[in-house]
py3Dmol code that shows the C-alpha trace and the ligand (Angstrom):
import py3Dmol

protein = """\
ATOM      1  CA  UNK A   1       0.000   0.000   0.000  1.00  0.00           C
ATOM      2  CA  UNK A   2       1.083   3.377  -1.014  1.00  0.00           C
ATOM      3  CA  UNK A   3       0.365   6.186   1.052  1.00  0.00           C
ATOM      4  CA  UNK A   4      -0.083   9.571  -0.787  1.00  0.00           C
ATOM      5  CA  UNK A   5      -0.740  13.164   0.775  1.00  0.00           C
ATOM      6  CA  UNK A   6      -2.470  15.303  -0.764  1.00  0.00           C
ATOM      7  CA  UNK A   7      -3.026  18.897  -0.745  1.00  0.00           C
ATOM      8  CA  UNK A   8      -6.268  20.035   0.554  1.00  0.00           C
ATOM      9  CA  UNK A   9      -8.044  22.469  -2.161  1.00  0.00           C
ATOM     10  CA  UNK A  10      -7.529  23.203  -5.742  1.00  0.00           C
ATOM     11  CA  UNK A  11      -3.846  22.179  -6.313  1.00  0.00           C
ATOM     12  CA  UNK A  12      -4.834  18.665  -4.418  1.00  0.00           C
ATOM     13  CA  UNK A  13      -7.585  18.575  -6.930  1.00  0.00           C
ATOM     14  CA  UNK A  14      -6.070  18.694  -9.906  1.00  0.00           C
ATOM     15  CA  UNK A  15      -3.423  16.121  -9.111  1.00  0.00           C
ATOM     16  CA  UNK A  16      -5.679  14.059  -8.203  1.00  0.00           C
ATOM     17  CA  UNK A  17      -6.701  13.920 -11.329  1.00  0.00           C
ATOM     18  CA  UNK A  18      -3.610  13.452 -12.888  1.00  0.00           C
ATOM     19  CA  UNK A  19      -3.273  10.377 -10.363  1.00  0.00           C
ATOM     20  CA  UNK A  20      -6.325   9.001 -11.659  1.00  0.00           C
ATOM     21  CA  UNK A  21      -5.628   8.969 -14.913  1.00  0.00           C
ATOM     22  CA  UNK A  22      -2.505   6.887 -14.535  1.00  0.00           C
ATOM     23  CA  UNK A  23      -4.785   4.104 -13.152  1.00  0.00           C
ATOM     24  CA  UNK A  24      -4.732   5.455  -9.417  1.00  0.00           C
ATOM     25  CA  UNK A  25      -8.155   6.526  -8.668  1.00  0.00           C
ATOM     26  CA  UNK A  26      -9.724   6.246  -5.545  1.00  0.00           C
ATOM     27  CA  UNK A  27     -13.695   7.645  -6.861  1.00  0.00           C
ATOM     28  CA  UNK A  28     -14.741   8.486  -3.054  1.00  0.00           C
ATOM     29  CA  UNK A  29     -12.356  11.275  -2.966  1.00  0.00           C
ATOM     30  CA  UNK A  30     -14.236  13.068  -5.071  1.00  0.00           C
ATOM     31  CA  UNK A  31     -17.783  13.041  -3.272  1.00  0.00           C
ATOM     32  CA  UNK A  32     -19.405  15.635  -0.893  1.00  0.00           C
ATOM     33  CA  UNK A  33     -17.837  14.388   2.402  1.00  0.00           C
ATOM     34  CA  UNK A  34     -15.184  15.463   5.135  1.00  0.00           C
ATOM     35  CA  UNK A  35     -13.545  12.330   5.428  1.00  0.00           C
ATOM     36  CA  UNK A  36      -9.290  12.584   4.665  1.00  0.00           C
ATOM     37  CA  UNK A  37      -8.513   9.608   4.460  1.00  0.00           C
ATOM     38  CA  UNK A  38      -9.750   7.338   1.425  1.00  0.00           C
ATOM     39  CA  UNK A  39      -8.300   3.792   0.595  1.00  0.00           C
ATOM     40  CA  UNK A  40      -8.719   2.019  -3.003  1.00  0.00           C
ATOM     41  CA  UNK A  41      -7.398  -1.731  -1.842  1.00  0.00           C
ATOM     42  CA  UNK A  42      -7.387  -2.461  -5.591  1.00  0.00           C
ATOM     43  CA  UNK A  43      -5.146  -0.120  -6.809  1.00  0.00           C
ATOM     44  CA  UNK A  44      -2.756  -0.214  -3.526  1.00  0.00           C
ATOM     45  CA  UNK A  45      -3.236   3.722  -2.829  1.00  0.00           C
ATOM     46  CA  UNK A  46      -4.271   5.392   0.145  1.00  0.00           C
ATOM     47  CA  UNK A  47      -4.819   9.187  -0.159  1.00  0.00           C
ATOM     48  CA  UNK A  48      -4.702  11.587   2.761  1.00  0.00           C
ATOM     49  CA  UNK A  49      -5.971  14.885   1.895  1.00  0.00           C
ATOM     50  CA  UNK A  50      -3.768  17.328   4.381  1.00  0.00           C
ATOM     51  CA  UNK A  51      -2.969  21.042   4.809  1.00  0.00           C
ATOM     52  CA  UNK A  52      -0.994  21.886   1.904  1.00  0.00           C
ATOM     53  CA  UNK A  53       1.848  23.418   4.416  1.00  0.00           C
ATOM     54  CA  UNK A  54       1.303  20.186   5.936  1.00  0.00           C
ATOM     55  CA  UNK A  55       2.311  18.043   3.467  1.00  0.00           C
ATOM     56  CA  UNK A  56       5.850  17.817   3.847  1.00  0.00           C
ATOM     57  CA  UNK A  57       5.808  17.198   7.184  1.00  0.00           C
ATOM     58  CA  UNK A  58       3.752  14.082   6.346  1.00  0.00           C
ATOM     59  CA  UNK A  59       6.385  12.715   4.174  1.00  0.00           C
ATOM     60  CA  UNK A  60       8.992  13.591   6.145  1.00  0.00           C
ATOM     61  CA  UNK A  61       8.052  11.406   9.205  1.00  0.00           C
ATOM     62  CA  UNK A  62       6.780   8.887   6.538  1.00  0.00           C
ATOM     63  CA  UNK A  63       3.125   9.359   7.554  1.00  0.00           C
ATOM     64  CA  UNK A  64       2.962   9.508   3.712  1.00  0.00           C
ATOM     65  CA  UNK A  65       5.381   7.844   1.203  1.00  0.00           C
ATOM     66  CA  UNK A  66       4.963  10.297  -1.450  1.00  0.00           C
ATOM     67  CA  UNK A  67       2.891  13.802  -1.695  1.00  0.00           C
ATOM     68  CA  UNK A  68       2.656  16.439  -3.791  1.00  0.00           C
ATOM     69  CA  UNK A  69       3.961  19.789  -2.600  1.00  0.00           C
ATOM     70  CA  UNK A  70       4.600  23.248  -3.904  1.00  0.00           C
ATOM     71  CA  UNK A  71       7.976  24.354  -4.099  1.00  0.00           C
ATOM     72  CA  UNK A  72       7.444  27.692  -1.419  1.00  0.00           C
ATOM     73  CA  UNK A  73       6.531  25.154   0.856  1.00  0.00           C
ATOM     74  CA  UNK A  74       9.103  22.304   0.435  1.00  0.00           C
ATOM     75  CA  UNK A  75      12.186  25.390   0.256  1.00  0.00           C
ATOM     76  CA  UNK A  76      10.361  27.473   3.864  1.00  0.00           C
ATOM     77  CA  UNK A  77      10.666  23.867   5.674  1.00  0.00           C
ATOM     78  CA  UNK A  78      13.506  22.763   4.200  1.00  0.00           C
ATOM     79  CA  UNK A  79      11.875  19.269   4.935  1.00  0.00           C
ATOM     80  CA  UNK A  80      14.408  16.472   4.500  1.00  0.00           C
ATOM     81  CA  UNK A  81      12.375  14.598   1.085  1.00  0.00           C
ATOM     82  CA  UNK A  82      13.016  13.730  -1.995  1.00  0.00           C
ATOM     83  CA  UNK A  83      12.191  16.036  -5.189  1.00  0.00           C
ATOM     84  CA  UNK A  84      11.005  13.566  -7.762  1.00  0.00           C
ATOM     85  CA  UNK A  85       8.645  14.957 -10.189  1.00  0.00           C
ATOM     86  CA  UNK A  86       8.283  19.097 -10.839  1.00  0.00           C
ATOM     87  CA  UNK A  87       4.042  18.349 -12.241  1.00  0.00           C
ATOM     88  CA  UNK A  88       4.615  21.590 -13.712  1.00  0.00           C
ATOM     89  CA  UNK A  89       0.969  22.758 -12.566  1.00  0.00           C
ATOM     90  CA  UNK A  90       0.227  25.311  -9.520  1.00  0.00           C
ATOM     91  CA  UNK A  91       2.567  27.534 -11.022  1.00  0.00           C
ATOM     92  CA  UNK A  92       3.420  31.142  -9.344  1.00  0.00           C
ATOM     93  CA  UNK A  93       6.355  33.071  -8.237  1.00  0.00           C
ATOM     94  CA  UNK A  94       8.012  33.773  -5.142  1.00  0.00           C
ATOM     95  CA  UNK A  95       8.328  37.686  -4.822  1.00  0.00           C
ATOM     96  CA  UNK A  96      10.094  40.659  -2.672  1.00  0.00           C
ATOM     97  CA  UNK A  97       6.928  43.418  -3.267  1.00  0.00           C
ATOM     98  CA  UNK A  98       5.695  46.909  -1.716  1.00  0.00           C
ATOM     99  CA  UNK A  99       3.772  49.567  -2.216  1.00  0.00           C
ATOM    100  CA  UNK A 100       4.465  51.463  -5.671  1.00  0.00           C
ATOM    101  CA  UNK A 101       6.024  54.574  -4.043  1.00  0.00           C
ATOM    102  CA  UNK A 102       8.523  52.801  -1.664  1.00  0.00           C
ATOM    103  CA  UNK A 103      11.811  54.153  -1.753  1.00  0.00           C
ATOM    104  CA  UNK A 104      14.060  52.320   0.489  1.00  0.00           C
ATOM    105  CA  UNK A 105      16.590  53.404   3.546  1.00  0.00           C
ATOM    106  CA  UNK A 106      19.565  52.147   3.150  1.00  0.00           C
ATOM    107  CA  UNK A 107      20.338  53.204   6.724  1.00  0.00           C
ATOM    108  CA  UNK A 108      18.578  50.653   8.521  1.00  0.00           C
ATOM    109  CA  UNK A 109      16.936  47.161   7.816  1.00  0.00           C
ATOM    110  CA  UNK A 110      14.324  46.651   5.800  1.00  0.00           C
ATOM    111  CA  UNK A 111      11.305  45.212   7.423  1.00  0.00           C
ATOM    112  CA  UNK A 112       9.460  42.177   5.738  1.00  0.00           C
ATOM    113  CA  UNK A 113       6.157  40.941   6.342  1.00  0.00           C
ATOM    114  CA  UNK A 114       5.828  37.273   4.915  1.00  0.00           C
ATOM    115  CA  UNK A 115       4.323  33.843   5.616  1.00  0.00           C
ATOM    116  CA  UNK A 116       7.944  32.684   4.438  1.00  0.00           C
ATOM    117  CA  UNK A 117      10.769  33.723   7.010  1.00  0.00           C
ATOM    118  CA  UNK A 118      12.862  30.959   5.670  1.00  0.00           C
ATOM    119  CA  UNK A 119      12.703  32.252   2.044  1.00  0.00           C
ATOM    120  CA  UNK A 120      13.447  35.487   2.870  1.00  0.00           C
ATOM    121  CA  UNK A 121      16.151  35.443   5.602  1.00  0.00           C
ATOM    122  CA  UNK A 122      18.040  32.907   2.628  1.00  0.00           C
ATOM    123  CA  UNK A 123      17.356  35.821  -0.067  1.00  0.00           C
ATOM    124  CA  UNK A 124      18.351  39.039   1.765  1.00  0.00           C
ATOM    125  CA  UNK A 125      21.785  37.055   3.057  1.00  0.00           C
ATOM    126  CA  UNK A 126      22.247  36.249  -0.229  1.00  0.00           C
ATOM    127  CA  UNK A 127      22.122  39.928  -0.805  1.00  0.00           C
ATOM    128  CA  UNK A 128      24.061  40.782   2.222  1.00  0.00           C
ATOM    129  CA  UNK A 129      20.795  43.131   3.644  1.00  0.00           C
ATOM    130  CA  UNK A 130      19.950  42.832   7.085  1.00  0.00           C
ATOM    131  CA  UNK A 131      15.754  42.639   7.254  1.00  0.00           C
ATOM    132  CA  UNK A 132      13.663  42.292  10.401  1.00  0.00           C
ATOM    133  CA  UNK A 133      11.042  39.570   9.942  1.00  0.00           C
ATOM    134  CA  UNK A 134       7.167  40.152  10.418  1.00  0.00           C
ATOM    135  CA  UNK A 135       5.658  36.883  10.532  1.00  0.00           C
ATOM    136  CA  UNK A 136       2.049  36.932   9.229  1.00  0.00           C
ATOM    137  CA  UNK A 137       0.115  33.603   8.431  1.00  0.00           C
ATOM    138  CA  UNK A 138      -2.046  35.132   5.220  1.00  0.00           C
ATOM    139  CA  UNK A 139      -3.663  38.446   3.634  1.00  0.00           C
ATOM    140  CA  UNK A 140       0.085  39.840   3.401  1.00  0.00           C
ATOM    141  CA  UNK A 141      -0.465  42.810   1.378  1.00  0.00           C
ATOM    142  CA  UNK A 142      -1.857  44.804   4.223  1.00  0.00           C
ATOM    143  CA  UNK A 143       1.072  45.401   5.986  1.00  0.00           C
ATOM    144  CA  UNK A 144       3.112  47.956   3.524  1.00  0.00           C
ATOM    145  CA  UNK A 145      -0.638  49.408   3.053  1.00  0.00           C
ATOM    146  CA  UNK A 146      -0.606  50.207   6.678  1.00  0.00           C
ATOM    147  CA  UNK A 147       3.044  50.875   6.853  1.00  0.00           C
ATOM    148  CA  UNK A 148       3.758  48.310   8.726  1.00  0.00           C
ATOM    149  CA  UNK A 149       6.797  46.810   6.811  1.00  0.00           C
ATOM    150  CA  UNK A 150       8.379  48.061   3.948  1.00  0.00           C
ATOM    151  CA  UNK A 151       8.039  45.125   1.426  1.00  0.00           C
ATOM    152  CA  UNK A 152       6.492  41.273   1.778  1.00  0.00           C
ATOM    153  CA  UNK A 153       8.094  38.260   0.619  1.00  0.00           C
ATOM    154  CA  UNK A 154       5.046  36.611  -0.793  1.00  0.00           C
ATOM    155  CA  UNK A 155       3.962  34.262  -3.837  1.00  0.00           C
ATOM    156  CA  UNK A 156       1.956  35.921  -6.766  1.00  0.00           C
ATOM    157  CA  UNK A 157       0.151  34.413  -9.166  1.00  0.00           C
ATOM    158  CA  UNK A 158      -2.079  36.449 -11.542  1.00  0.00           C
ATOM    159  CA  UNK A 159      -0.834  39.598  -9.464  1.00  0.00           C
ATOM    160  CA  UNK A 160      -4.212  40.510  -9.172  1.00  0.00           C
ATOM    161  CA  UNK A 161      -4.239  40.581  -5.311  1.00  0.00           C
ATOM    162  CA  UNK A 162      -1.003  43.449  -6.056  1.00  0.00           C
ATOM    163  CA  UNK A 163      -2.777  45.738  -8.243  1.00  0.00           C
ATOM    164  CA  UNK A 164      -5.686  46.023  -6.618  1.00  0.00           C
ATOM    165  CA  UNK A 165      -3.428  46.997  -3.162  1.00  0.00           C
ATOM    166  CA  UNK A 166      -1.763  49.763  -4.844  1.00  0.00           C
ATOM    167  CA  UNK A 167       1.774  47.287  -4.685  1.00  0.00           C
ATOM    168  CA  UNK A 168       4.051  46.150  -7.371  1.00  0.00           C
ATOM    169  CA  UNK A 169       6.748  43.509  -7.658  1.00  0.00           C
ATOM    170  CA  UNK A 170      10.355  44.752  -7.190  1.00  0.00           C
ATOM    171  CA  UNK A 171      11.934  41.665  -7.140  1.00  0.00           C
ATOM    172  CA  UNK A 172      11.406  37.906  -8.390  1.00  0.00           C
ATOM    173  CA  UNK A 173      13.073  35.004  -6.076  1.00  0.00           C
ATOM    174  CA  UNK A 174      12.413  31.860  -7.801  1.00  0.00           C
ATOM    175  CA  UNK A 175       9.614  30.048  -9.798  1.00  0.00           C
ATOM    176  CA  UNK A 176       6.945  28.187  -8.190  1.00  0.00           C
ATOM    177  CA  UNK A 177       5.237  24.645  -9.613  1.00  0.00           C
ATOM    178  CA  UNK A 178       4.029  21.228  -7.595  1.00  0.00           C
ATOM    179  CA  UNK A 179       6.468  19.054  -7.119  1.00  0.00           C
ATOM    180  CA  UNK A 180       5.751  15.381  -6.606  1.00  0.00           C
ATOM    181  CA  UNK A 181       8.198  14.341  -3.393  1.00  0.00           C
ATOM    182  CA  UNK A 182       8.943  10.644  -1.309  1.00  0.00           C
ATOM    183  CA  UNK A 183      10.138   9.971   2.234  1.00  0.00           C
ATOM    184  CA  UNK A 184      13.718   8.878   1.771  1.00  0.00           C
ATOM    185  CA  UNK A 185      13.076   5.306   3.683  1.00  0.00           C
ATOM    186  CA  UNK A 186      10.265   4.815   1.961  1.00  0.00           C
ATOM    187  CA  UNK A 187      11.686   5.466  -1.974  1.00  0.00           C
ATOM    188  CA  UNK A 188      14.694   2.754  -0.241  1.00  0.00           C
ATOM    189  CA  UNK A 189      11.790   0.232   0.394  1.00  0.00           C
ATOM    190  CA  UNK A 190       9.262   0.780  -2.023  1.00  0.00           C
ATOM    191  CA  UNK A 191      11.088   1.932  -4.767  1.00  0.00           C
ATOM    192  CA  UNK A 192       9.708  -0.043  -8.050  1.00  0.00           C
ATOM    193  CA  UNK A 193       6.228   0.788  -6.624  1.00  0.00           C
ATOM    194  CA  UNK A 194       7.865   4.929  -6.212  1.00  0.00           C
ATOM    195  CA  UNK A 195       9.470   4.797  -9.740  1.00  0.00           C
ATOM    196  CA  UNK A 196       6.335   3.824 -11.385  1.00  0.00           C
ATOM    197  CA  UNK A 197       4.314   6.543 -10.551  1.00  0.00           C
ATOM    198  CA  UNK A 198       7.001   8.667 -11.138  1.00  0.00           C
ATOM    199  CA  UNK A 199       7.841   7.414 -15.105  1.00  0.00           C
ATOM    200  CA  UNK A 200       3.789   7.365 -15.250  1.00  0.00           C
ATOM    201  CA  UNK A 201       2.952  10.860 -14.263  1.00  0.00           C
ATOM    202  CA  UNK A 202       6.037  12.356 -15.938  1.00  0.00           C
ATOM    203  CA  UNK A 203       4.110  11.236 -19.347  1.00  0.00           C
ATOM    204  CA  UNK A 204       1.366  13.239 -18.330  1.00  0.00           C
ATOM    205  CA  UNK A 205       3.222  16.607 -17.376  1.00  0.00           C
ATOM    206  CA  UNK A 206       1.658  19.288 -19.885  1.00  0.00           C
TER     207      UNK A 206
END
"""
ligand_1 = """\
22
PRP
C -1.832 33.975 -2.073
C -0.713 34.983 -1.873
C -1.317 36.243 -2.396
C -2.238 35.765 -3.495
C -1.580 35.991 -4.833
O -2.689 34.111 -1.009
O -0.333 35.062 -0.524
O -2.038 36.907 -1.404
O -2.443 34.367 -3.300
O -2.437 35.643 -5.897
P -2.677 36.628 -7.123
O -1.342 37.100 -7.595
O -3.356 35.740 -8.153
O -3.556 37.747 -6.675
P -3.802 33.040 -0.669
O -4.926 33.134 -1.624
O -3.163 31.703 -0.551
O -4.333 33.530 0.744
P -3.622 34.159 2.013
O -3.493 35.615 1.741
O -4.543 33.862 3.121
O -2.281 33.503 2.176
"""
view = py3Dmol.view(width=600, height=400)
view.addModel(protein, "pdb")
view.setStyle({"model": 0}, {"cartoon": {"style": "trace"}})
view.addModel(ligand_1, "xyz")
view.setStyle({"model": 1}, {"stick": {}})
view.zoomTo()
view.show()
């Protein structure tokens, strides 16, 4: 039996999907229910539909073998997995952004507000800035509206969420896509079963 976490929502969703067409569908999964946990004996696959920041922790401990995980995530937790598979779906940037008329002190540190302290202490030492961190868990983009940092470290998509706050992107960190990632013990033990559904999805990445 292979377990599999999945991410909770619309990325989860679609990669279900993809699972399903390789031959690893699981139908419940897709009904009107709250369960998280769904098991298709046949097929040896059991799903566990988790928090997406979740999900590397999951394979990690080897709750789950494999899972599929966006790449924010698996670089902010700097979770000891594999990276098998980049599904090449969920795709986004990671992004230093602030209000359009932000002109920067050079004098002190610049304060970021982010959901990713990880991914932005990494950048600005790679820059050689010093920053002071404001952790926030979502809705980012109010904090250099209300002055209360100077930038946010912060994925964008359609930049929508930007515009519409009056902010801009100043600086792109790295690409964003799902990536398809295994427990290290369990690739070791199961890896034919691993390798598989690796060489099967990678036919289906658009
Ligand atoms: C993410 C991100 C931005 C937004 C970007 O937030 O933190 O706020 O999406 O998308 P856009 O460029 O298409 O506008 P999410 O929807 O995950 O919610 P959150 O603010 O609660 O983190």
């Amino acid at each position: 039996m292979l377990n599999i976490a999945l991410p909770k929502g619309r990325l989860g969703d679609k990669v279900y999907e993809m699972l399903k067409t390789i031959g690893y569908e699981c139908d419940d999964i897709q009904s009107d229910t709250r369960k998280l946990i769904f098991v298709n004996e046949k097929c040896g696959v059991k799903y566990f539909l988790a928090k997406p920041s979740d999900v590397a922790t999951y394979v990690e401990y080897g709750a789950a073998d494999i899972g599929v995980v966006g790449k924010d995530i698996l670089v902010e937790s700097e979770s000891d997995v594999y990276e098998l598979l980049d599904l090449n779906i969920g795709k986004c940037r990671m992004a230093v952004a602030g209000r359009n008329d932000y002109v920067e002190d050079i004098n002190r540190p610049v304060r970021v507000a982010t959901k990713f302290p990880n991914v932005a202490r990494k950048y600005y030492r790679s820059k050689n800035r010093e920053i002071d961190i404001i952790k926030l868990s979502g809705s980012i983009e109010i904090a250099p509206v209300l002055n209360m940092s100077d930038v946010i470290v912060d994925i964008v998509e359609t930049g929508t969420t930007l515009k519409e706050n009056d902010l801009s992107v100043f600086e792109e960190i790295f690409p964003i896509s799902a990536r398809l990632i295994a427990n290290k013990s369990s690739y070791k033990f199961k890896t034919d079963e691993i390798d598989t559904i690796v060489s099967k999805l990678r036919n289906n990445v658009k």
